[in-house]
N, C-alpha and C positions, 0 to 999 in steps of 0.2 A: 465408574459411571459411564456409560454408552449414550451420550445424547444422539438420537437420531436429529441430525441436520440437513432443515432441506434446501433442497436444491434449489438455485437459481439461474436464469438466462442474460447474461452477457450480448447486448447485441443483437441483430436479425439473424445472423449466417449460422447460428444453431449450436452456438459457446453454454454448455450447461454446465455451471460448479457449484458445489458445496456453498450453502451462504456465508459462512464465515472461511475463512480462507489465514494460511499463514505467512506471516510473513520472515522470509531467511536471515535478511541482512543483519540483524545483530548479534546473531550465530560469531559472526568473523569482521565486521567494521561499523563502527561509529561508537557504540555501546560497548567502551573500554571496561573492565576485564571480558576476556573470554570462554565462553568453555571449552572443556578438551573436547576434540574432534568427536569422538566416540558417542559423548553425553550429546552434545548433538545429534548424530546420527538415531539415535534411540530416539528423542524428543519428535524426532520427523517420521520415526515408526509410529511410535504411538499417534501422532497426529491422522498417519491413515488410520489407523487401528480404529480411535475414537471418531474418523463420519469424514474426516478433512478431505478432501480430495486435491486443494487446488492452492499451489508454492510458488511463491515468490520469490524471485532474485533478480541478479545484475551483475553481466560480467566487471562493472568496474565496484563491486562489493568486495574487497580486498586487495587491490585486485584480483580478478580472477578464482580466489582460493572458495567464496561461499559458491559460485556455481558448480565447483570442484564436490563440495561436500554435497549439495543438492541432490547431483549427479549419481554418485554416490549412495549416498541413502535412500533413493527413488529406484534405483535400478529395478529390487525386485520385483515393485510396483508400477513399474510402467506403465502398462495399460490401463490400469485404475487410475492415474492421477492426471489433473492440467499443472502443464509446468512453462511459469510465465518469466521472462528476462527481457533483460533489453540493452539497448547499442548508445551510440552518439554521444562517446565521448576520448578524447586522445588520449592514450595510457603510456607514460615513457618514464624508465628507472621506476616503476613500479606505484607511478602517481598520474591523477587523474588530471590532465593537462587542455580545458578547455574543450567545447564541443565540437563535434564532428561528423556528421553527418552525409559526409558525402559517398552518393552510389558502391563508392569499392572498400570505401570504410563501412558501410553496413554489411556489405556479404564477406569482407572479411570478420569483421566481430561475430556474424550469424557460424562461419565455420569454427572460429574457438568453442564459440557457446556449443558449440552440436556434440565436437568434442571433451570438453569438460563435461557436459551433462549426461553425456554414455549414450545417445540417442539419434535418430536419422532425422527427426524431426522438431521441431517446436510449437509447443501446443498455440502461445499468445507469444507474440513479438511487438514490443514498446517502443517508440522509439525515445529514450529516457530524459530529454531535454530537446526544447527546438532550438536549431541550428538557423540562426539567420542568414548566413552564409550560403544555406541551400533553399533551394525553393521547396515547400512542402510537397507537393506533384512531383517531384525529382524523390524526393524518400518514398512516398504511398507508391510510386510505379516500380521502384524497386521492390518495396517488396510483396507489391503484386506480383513482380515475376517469381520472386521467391518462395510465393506460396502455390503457383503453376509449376513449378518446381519439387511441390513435396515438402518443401525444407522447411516451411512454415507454415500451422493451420487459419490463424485467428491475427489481426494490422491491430495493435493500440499505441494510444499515443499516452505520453504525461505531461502533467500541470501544463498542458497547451490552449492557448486563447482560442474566442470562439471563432474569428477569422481563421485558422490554421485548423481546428479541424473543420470546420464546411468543406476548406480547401483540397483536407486529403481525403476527407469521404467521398468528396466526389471522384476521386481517381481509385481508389480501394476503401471498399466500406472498411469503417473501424467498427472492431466490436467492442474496445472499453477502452474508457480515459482512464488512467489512474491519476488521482491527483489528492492532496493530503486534504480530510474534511473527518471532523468533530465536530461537538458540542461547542470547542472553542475555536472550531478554524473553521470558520463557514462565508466566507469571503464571495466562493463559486456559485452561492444561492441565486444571487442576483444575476448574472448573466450566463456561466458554463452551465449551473445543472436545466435550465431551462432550454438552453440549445442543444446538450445531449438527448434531453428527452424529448424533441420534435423530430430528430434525426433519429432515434431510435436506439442509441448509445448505452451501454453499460458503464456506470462507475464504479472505481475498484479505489475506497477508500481506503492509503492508509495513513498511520498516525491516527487510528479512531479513537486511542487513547491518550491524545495528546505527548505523546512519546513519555509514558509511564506518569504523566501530570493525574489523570483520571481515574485511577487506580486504589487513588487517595494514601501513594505509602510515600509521598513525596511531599515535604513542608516548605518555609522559607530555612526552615535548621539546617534543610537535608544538606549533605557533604559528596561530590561527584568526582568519581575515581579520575586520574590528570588522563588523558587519552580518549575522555566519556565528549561528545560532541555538545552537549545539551548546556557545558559550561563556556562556549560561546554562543547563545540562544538567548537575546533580548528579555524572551517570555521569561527567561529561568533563572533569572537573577533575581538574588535573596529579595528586595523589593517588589518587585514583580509576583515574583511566588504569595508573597504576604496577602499583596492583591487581588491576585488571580483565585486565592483562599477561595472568596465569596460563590465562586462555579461550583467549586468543590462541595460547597456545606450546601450547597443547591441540590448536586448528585446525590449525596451523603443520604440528603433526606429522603429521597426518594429509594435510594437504597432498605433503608429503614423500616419506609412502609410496604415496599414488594417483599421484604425478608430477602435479599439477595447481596450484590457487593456493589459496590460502585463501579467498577470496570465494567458489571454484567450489564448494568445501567446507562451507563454511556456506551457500548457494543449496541444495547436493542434502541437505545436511542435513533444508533446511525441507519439499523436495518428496519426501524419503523418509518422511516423517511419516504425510502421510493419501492417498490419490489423488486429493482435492478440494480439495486445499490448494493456490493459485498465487501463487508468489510476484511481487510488482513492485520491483523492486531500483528505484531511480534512476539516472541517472548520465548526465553532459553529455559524456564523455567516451566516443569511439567506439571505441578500444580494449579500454574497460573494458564496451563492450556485447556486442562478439565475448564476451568473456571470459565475463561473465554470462551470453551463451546457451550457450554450451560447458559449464553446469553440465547443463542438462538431459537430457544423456547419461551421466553419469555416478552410475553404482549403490556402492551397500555394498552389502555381506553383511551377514546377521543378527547375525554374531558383530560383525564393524565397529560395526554402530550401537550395540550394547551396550555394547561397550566402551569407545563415543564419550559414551553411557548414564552410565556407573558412574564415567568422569573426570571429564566435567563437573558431575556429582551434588555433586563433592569440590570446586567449586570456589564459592566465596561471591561473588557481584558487588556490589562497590561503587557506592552510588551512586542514590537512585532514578530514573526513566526522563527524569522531568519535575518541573519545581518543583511543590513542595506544590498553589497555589494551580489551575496546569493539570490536574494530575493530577485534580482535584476534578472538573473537568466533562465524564472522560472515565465510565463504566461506567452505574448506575443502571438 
């Protein structure tokens, strides 16, 4: 199956990608087991193959090892693809050690990534956590010069409050927030997505799947491999799950009556939101990538999404996203 997928715009400064978008990281960290390097590599052909154009990573995604593979399996493709990473965080003995965002820690993480990725340039640069430490105007002028520079085309930030980015659009336009938003994580409704869209911001959701909760192949039974991140995650404990059930027989139904899956359901959910919203689902699995481009064709009606509106309004999610302590050094 060839789904044509269309294109979307990230942004003012003229960031065009594929609506649905992948994402790398559970290629090589969080999502314990692995697959062999290889199976990945093919997985991220076929993604261009099938309409994808536009990949996600993070130097501290192993560390280091998924930008590796990115790099890698994108090569032949270069010019066809956006390829997004990002900085701000201290990496030592091979673990991720608090953030860091300061000017000569961003152009050093910007030269591994350039290196690992095979490339002169970067299509989207994140900066992947805000560093309190720095002033925002200290990161967006950095890498405004970075991008006077060549090194970098496209300034995003993630899960950053809406004071931080007013602060760095004003010194380098951003052309996307990435920050985690589903059917069940929609937190940002209230103040981020309305102050991206005055500014004129692309969102780049991910987790549109609730980190495989959406999918619906995931119960309160389910059993999570020891090294699987999601078995420290409030939402994903056997109770919670139990709870959280009620989303799911939500999607479920709706699945039912468009004839399609749940995952494709909660994907068109997040892209019938804004027309500058693109989602990057994950996923190591090449059946479950057909699947997740085959959302991008699929519409509601006005009455649909209300109705999708008014049930899930009804339904309380147990659970918060992330332990107390993570959660802490996401917004600001």
């Amino acid at each position: 199956m060839n789904t044509k997928i269309p294109a979307r715009q990230l942004g003012k400064q003229g960031l065009g990608v594929s609506a649905i978008g992948l994402g790398c990281m559970g290629m090589s960290f969080s999502y314990y087991p692995f697959p062999e390097k290889k199976d990945s590599v093919h997985l991220i052909h076929q993604a261009v193959e099938q309409g994808i154009n536009f990949f996600d990573t993070a130097e501290v995604y192993g560390p280091y090892t998924n930008e590796e593979l990115v790099g890698e399996a994108l090569a032949p493709y270069r010019d066809k693809v956006i390829i997004a990473t990002k900085f701000g965080f201290n990496i030592q003995d091979g673990k991720m050690v608090g953030v860091n965002s300061r000017p000569e820690q961003i152009r050093k993480a910007v030269e591994g990534s350039l290196k690992r990725l095979r490339t002169d340039f970067i299509d989207l640069l994140y900066q992947h956590r805000v560093d309190p430490a720095v002033p925002i105007e200290d990161v967006a002028g950095t890498v405004k010069d970075l991008i006077k520079e060549g090194k970098v085309k496209y300034f995003g930030l993630s899960e950053a409050g809406a004071n931080t980015i007013r602060k760095a659009h004003a010194v380098q336009p951003v052309s996307a927030l990435q920050s985690e938003y589903s059917l069940w994580t929609r937190q940002h409704e209230t103040e981020i997505i309305p102050v991206i869209e005055a500014l004129g911001i692309g969102l780049v959701a991910f987790s549109p799947l609730g980190k495989g909760f959406l999918t619906g192949k995931i119960d309160a039974n389910t059993k999570f491999e020891q090294g699987d991140f999601r078995n420290s995650l409030p939402r994903f404990t056997e109770e919670a799950r139990k709870v959280n059930q009620a989303l799911l027989d939500l999607v479920n139904q709706f699945a039912a009556k468009k004839k399609t899956t749940p995952a494709q359901i909660a994907l068109a959910w997040v892209l019938a939101q804004k027309p500058w919203i693109v989602p990057i689902p994950g996923t190591t699995k090449l059946h479950r990538l057909t699947e997740n481009i085959g959302a991008a064709v699929i519409q509601f009606t006005k009455e649909e999404l209300q109705e999708m509106e008014a049930a899930s309004s009804e339904i309380k999610i147990l659970g918060t996203r992330y332990p107390e302590a993570l959660e802490k050094t996401t917004g600001l």
